[in-house]
C-alpha positions in Angstrom: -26.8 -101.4 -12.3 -26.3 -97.9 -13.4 -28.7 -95.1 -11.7 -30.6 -92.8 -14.1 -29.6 -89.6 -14.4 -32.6 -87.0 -13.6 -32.9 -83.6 -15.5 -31.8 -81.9 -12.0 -28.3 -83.7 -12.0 -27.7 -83.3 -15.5 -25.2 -80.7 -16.2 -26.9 -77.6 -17.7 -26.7 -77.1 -21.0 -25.2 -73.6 -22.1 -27.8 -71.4 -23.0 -27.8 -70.2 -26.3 -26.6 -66.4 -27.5 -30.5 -65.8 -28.0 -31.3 -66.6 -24.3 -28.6 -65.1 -22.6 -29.4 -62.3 -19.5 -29.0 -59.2 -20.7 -27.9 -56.5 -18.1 -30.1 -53.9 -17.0 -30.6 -50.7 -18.3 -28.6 -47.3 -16.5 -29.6 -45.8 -13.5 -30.9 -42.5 -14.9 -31.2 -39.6 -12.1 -34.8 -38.2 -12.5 -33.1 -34.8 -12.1 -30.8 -32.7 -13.7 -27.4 -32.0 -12.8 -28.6 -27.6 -12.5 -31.3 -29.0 -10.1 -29.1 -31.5 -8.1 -26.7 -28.4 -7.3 -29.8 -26.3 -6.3 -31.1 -28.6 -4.0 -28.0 -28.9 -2.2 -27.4 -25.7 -1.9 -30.8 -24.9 -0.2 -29.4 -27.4 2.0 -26.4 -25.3 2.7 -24.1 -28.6 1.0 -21.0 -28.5 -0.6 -18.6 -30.8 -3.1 -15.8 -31.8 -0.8 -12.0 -31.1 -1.8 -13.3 -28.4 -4.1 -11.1 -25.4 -3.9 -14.1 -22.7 -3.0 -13.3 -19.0 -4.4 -10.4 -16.7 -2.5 -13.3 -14.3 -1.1 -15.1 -17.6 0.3 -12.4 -19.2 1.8 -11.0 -16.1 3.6 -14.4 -15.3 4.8 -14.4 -18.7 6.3 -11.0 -19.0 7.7 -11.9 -15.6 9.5 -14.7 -17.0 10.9 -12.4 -20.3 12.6 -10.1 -17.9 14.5 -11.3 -18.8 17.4 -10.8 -22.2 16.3 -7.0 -21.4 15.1 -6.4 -20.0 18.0 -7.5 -22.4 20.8 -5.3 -25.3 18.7 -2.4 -23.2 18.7 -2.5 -22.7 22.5 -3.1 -26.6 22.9 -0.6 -27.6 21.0 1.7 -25.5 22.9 0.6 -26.7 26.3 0.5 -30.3 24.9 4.2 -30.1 24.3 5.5 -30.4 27.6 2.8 -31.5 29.2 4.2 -35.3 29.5 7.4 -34.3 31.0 7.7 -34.3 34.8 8.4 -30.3 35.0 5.6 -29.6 32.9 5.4 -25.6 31.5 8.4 -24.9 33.7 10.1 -26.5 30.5 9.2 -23.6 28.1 11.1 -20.8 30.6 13.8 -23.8 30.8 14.6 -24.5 27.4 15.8 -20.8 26.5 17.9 -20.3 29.9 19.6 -23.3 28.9 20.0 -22.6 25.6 21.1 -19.1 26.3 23.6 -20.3 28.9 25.5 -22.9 26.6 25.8 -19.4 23.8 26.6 -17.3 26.5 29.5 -19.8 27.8 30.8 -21.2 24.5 30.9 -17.9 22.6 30.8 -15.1 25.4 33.4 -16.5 27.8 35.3 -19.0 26.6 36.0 -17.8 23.2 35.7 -14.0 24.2 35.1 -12.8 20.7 33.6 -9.9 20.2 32.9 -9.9 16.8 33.1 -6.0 16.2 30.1 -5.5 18.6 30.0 -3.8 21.7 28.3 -6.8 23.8 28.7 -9.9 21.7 26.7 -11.9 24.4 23.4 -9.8 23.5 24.3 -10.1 19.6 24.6 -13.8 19.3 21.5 -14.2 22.1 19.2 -12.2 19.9 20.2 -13.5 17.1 19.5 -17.6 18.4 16.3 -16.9 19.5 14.8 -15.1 16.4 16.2 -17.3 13.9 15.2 -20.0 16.4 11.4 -18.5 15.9 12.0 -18.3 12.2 13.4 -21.7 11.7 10.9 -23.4 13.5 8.3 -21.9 11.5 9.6 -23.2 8.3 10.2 -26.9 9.4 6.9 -26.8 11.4 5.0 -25.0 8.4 6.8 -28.1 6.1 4.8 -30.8 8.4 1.4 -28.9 9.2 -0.3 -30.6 6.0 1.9 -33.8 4.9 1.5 -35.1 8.7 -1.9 -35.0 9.0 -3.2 -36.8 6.2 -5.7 -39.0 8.1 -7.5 -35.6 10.1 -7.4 -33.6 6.3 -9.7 -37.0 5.1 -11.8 -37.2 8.0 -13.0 -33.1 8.5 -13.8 -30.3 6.2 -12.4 -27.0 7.2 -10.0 -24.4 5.5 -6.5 -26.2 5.0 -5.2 -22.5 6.0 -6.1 -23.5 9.7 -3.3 -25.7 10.6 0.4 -23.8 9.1 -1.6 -20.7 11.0 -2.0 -22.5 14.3 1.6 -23.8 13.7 3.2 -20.5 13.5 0.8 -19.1 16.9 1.8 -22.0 18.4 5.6 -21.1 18.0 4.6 -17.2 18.9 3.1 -18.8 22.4 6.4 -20.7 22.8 8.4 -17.9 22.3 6.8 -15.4 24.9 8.7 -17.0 27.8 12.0 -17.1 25.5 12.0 -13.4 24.8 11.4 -12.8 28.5 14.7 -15.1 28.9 16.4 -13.5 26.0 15.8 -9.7 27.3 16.9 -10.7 30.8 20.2 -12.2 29.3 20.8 -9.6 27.4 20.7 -7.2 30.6 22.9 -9.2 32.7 25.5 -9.7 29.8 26.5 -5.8 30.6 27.6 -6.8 34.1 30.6 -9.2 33.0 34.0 -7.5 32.3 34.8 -6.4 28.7 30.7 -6.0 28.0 28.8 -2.9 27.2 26.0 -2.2 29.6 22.4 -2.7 27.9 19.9 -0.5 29.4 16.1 -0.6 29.2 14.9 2.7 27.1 11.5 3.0 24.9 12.6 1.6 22.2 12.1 -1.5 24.2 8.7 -0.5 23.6 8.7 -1.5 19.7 10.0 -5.2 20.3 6.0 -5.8 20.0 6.1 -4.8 16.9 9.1 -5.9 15.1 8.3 -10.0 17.0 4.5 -8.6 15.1 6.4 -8.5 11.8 8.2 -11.6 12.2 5.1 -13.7 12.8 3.3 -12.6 9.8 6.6 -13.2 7.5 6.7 -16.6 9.5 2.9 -17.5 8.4 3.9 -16.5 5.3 6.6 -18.7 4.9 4.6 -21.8 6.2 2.1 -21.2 4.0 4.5 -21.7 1.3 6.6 -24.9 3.3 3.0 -26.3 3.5 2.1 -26.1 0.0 5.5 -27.1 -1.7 5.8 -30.3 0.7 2.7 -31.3 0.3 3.1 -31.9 -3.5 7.1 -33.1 -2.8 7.8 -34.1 -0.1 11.8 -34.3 -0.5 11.9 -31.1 -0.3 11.8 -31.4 3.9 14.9 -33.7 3.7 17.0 -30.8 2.4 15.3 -27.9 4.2 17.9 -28.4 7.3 20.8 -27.6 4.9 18.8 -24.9 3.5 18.1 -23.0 7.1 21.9 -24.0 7.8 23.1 -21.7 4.8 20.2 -19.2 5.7 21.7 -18.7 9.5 24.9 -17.9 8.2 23.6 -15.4 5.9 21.9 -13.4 8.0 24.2 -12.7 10.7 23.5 -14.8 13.8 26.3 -15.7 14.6 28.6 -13.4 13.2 27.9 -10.1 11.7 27.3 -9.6 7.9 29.9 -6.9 7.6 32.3 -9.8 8.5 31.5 -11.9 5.5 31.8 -9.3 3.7 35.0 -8.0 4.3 36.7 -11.2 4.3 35.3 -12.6 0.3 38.2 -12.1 -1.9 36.0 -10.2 -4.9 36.1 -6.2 -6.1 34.4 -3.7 -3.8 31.7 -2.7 -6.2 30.7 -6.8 -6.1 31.4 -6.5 -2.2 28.6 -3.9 -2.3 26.0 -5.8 -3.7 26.8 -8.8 -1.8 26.5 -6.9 0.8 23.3 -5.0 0.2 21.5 -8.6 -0.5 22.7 -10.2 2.3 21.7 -6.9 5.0 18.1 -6.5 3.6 17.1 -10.1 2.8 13.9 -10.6 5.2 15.9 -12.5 8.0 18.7 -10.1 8.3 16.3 -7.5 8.7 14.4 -8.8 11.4 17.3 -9.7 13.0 18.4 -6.0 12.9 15.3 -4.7 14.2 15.3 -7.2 17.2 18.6 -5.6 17.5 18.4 -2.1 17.2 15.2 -2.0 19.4 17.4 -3.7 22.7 21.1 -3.5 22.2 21.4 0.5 21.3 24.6 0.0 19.1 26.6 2.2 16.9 26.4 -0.8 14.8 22.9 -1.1 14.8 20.8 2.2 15.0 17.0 2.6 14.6 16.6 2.9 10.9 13.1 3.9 9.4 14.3 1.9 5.8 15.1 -1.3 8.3 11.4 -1.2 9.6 9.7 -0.3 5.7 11.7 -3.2 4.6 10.1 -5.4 7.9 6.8 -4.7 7.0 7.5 -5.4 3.2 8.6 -8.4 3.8 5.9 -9.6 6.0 3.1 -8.3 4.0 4.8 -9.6 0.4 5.0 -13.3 2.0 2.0 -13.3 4.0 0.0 -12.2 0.4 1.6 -14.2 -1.9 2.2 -17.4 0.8 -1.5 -17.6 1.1 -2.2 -17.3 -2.1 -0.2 -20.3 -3.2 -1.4 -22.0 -0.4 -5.0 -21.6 -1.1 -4.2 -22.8 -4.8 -3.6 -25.8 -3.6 -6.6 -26.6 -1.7 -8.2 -29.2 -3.1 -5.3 -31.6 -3.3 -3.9 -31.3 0.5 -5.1 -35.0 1.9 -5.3 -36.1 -1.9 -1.7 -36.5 -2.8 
């Protein structure tokens, strides 16, 4: 005996095109887009990952240095701060550094590498380019390694390749200390000329000044460019390999020079590229200011060209930096 079916257990019928729901009508904001952007700027709001005007965002990166500076400083600290020697590493790490140089290349190859003291030369010369080097591959990873903390707060992007490079700078305080030191003792070994303190010392301040700018400079640009590609930080350690041998850390430019196998007229332009390129020149001033060579003697066109340098890729680093704004964290 079959059950009846009730109207409830019936499958429904479709509902014809007349009767179907139709959806509702847009959500139409009872003000206008001008008075929406009023109201939230009485409110002192903001679009996020809007690139604000150049004036603006300087104005308010100025304002952070505080800020820029007390992460610098951490960071620094933070670095050995796991290890069981603590700080005592960052006055470690350059007497070790400086003692392999000084035994590989000052003793037991004795070369002197048309210098008068080719311990000081190649000291000076690892240690700067040390400062330089680590302020591009530290400027490459300032943005593209912190993509969660570039989504999470609003502040100028400028912040972190800045606090990079001062970061570096406090790290390399207890280096030059090492690196001066080194450089006086090196006069004491046979076959050496003495170093002695004079005031010229006095303008190392200002030429490791120079080189910090010039390093921001360059990290702004590292920052931007791997940001956008990031392959480019797989090839900058062949890059900064090429660069070290082109400015004369190891060896002196005149060197290289004499030994290519082109006409002298080419040999002069070679060699006037490769002597006042930005890391040569910094390199000389380091120089000139504690070695007192024949080879390297204060030169008024050296220091110009220094604070060129810094100045031209401090601007125009920032610049492109600050272009790109709105799509660090994005990308």
């Amino acid at each position: 005996m079959s059950t009846p079916t009730t109207d409830a257990a019936a499958p429904a019928k479709p509902a014809a095109s007349g009767d179907a729901k139709k959806p509702p009508p847009p959500l139409v904001p009872g003000t206008t887009s001008a008075e929406r952007l009023a109201l939230a700027k009485k409110y002192g709001l903001r679009p996020l990952n809007v690139r604000p005007p150049l004036g603006e965002y300087i104005r308010d990166l100025t304002g952070r240095w505080a800020f820029i500076r007390v992460l610098a400083t951490s960071t620094a600290y933070a670095k050995n701060q796991n290890n069981y020697l603590g700080q005592l590493w960052a006055v470690l790490n350059p007497i070790l550094n400086a003692t392999v140089y000084v035994l590989i290349f000052g003793i037991l190859l004795g070369l002197n590498r048309g210098v008068d003291n080719s311990i000081a030369f190649i000291v000076i010369g690892v240690f700067m380019y040390r400062f330089i080097e680590s302020s591009v591959t530290g400027g490459a990873k300032s943005i593209s390694g912190k993509t969660q903390l570039l989504r999470s707060l609003h502040f100028p992007r400028a912040v972190l390749p800045m606090s990079t490079v001062l970061s570096l700078l406090t790290t390399l305080l207890p280096a030059i200390v090492v690196m001066c030191i080194v450089s006086l003792l090196s006069g004491l070994l046979p076959g050496y000329a003495m170093i002695h303190i004079t005031w010229w010392w006095l303008l190392l301040p200002a030429a490791v000044a120079l080189m910090w700018i010039f390093n921001t400079g360059l990290a702004f640009f590292m920052a931007r460019y791997v940001a956008t590609t990031p392959d480019i930080e797989n090839v900058l350690p062949f890059i900064m390999r090429v660069v070290m041998y082109a400015s004369g850390v190891i060896f002196p430019l005149a060197a290289y020079v004499e030994k290519m196998d082109i006409p002298e007229t080419s040999k002069a332009v070679v060699g006037g590229i490769l002597e006042y390129q930005p890391v040569a020149v910094y390199l000389y001033l380091v120089r000139s200011v504690l070695m007192q060579e024949e080879q390297f003697p204060p030169s008024g066109l050296m220091w110009a060209l220094g604070a060129a340098w810094a100045v031209v890729f401090f601007v125009i680093g920032f610049i492109v930096f600050w272009r790109g704004e709105e799509r660090y964290g994005r990308d």
